[in-house]
C-alpha positions as CSV (number, residue, x, y, z in Angstrom):
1,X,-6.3,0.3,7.1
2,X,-5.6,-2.6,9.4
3,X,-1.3,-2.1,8.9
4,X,-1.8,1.3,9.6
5,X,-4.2,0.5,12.7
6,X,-1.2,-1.6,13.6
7,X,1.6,0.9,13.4
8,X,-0.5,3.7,15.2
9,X,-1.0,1.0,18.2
10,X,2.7,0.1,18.0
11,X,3.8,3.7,17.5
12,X,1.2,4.2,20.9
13,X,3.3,1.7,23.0
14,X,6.9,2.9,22.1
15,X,6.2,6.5,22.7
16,X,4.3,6.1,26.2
17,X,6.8,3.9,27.7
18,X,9.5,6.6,26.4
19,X,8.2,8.8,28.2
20,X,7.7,7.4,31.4
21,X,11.2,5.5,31.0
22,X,12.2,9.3,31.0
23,X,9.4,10.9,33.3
24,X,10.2,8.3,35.9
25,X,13.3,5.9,35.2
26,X,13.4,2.9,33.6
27,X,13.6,0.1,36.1
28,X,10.5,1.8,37.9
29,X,8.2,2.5,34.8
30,X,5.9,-1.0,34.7
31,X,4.7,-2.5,31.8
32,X,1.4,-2.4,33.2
33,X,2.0,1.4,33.2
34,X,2.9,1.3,29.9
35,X,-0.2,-0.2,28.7
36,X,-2.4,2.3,30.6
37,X,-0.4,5.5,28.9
38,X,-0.6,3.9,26.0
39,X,-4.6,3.1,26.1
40,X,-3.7,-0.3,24.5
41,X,-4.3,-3.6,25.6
42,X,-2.1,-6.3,27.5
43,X,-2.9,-8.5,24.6
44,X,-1.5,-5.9,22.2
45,X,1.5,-4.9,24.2
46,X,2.5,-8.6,23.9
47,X,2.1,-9.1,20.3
48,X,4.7,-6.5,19.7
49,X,7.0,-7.0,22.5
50,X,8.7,-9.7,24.5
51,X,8.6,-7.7,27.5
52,X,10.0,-4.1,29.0
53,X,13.9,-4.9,27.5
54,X,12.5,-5.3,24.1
55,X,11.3,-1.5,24.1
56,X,15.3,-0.5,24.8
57,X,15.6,-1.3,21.0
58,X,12.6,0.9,19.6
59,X,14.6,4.0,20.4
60,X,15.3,4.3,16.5
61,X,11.5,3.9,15.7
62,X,10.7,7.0,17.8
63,X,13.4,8.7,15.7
64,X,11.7,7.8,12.2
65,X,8.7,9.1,13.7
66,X,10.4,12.1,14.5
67,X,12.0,12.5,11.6
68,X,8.7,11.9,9.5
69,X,6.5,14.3,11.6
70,X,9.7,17.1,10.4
71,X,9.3,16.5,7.1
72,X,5.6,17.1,6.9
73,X,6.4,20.9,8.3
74,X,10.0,21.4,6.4
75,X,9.9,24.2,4.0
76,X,9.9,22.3,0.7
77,X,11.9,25.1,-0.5
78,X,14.4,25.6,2.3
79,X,18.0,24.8,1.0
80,X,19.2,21.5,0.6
81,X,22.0,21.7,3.0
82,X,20.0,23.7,5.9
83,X,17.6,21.2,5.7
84,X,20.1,18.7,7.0
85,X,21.2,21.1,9.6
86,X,17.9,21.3,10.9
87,X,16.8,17.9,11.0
88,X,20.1,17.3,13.3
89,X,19.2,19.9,15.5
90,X,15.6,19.0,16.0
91,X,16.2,15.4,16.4
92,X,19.4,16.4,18.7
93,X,16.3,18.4,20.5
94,X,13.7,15.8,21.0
95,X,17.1,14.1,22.4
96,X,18.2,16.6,24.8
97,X,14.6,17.1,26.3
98,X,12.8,13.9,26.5
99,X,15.1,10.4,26.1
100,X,16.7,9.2,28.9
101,X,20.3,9.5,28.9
102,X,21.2,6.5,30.3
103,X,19.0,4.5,28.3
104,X,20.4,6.1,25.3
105,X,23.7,5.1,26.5
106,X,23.1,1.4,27.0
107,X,21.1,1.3,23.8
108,X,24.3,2.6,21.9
109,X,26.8,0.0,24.2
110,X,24.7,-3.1,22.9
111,X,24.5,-2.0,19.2
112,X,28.6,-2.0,20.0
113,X,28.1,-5.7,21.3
114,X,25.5,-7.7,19.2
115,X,26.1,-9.9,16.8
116,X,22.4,-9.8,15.8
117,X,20.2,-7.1,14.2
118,X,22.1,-3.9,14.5
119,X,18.7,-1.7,13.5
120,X,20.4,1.5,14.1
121,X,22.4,0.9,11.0
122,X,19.2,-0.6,9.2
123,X,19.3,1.3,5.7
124,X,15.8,0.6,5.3
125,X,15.2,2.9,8.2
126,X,13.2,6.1,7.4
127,X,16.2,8.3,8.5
128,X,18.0,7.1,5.9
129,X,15.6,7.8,3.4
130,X,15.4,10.9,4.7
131,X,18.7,11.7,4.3
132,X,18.6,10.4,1.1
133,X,16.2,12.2,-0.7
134,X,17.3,15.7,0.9
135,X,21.0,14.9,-0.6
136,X,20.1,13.9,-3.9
137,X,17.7,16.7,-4.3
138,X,20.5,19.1,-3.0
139,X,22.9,17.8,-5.6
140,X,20.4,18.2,-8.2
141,X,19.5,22.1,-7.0
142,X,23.9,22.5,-7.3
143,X,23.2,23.1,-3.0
144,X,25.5,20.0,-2.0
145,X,28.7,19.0,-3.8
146,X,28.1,16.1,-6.6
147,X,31.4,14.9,-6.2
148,X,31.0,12.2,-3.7
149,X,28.4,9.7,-3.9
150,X,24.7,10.1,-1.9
151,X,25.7,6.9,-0.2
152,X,29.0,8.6,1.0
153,X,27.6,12.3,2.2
154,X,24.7,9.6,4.2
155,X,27.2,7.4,5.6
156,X,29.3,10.7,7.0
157,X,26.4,12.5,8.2
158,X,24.9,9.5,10.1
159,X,28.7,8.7,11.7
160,X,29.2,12.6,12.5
161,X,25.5,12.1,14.4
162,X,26.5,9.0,16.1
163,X,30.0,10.7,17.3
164,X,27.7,13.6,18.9
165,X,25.6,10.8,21.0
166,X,28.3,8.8,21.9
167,X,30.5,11.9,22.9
168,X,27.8,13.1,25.0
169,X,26.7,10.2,26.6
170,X,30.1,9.2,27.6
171,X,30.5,12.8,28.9
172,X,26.9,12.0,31.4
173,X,24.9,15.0,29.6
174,X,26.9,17.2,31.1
175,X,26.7,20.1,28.4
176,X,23.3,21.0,25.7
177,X,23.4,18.3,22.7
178,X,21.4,20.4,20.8
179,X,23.6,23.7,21.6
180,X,26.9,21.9,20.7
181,X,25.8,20.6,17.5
182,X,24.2,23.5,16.5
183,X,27.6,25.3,16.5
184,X,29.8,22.4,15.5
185,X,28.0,20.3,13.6
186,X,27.3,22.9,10.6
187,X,31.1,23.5,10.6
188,X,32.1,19.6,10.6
189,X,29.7,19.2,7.4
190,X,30.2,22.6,5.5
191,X,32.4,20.8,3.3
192,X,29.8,18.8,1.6
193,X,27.8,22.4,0.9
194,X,28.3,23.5,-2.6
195,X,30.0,26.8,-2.2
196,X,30.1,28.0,-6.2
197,X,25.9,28.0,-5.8
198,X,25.8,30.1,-3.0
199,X,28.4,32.7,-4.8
200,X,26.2,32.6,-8.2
């Protein structure tokens, strides 16, 4: 109870200051601010964080969360491949309507840069996981070719999501994440979909 006590306090932190990083800007959201959206403690804001730059790299915890609050509601039955295709665009969603661009941005320029923890790639991540499980279970349904490895099909499918961000952050937002992968990123994958199960 208490780790779980700890994450939801955690999990309370990182998403308030997400969204006033976005409602109002970085440099002017306070961490005092923070702490009130939150309805957590200075003492427990500390614990977790350094200070305000150490939020910069919880971006990829708001995106497990995301991508564990999807798979409670996915159709357990939905096809293997679709599943995939939706995950990207409700992730590409959340991205499109509520994280900050620019933040976004330099999170994605210091991952290019450190020599330390690069926990975007971090395999123990729950979007890997994700990915995963949907991939071996759509190899086992005969939904996603079995001819390349799981680790391969995850590998491509996180690089084609990382091309996306960095294409559209270098670009300053200027068209719909979410519209532009919804038509391109289905067409950049298809060849991992097993075509003889959808013609048997």
């Amino acid at each position: 109870m208490a780790k779980k006590n700890s994450r939801n306090t955690k999990g309370k932190i990182i998403n308030a200051a997400w969204e006033l990083f976005y409602e109002q800007g970085y440099d002017n959201t306070t961490v005092e601010e923070i702490i009130d959206k939150s309805q957590t403690s200075k003492g427990s804001f500390y614990h977790y964080f350094e200070g305000k730059d150490a939020l910069l790299t919880s971006l990829s915890i708001l995106f497990d969360e995301k991508y564990e609050e999807l798979m409670d509601i996915i159709d357990p039955e939905m096809n293997s491949f679709d599943k995939l295709m939706y995950l990207n665009r409700e992730l590409f969603k959340m991205i499109d309507t509520s994280i900050s661009l620019d933040l976004l941005a330099r999170l994605y320029s210091s991952q290019l840069v450190t020599k330390g923890e690069k926990h975007l790639m971090d395999h123990n991540r729950v979007y890997f996981k994700v990915l995963k499980q949907i991939i071996i279970e759509g190899q086992k349904r005969g939904q996603i070719v079995d001819n390349i490895s799981v680790n391969e099909i995850v590998k491509t499918y996180a690089m084609c999501e990382r091309a996306f961000l960095y294409d559209w952050c270098m670009c300053g937002g200027d068209f719909s994440l979410v519209e532009y992968s919804g038509k391109m990123f289905p067409i950049l994958f298809n060849g991992f979909r097993n075509k003889q199960s959808e013609n048997a």
